[in-house]
N, C-alpha and C positions, 0 to 999 in steps of 0.2 A: 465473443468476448475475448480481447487478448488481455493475457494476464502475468505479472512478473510476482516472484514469491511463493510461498510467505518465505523472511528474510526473519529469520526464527532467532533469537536472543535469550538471554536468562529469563528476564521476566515479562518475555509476549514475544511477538510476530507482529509483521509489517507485511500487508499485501494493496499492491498498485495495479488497476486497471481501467482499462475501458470499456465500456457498454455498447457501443457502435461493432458492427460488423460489417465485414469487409478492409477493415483497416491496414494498410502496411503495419511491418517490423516498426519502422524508425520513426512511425506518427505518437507511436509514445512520447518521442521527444521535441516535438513539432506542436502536440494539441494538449488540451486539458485530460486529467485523470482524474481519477478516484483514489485516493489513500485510505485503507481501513488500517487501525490499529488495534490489537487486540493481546487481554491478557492471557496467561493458558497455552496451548500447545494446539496447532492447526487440526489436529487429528480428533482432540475433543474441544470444539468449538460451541458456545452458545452463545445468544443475543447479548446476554446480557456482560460478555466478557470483553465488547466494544469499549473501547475506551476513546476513538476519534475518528471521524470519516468525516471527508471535503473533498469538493473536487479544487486541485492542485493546477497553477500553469505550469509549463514542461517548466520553464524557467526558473519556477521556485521550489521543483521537484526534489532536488540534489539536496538543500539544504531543510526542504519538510525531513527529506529519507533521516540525513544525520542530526538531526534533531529528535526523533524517535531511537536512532539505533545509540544516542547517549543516554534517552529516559529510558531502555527497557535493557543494559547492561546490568 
């Protein structure tokens, strides 16, 4: 699994990855991911503190990220 984050804010965390292994660095930005959002702090994480997960094109990646990192300011 390659994995970027959590990208930790006042109220949650953003973590983006892929499930594929074997993958380059830069196919993050090349294939589809995973965005989990979550409320709470990475360190005590539970299910139920999900607040969104989709898998993302690289292309609408940038603007999923800052579109969470305005909702969890």
């Amino acid at each position: 699994m390659y994995e970027i984050g959590p990208l930790t804010y006042r109220l949650g965390y953003v973590k983006v990855w892929k499930e594929e292994y074997g993958q380059r660095d830069e196919a993050l930005m090349h294939d589809r991911a995973i965005v989990g959002v979550y409320t709470g702090t990475p360190e005590q994480r539970t299910e139920s503190d999900q607040l969104f997960r989709a898998w993302v094109d690289a292309h609408e990646l940038p603007s999923v990220l800052a579109h969470w990192a305005n909702v969890l300011r």
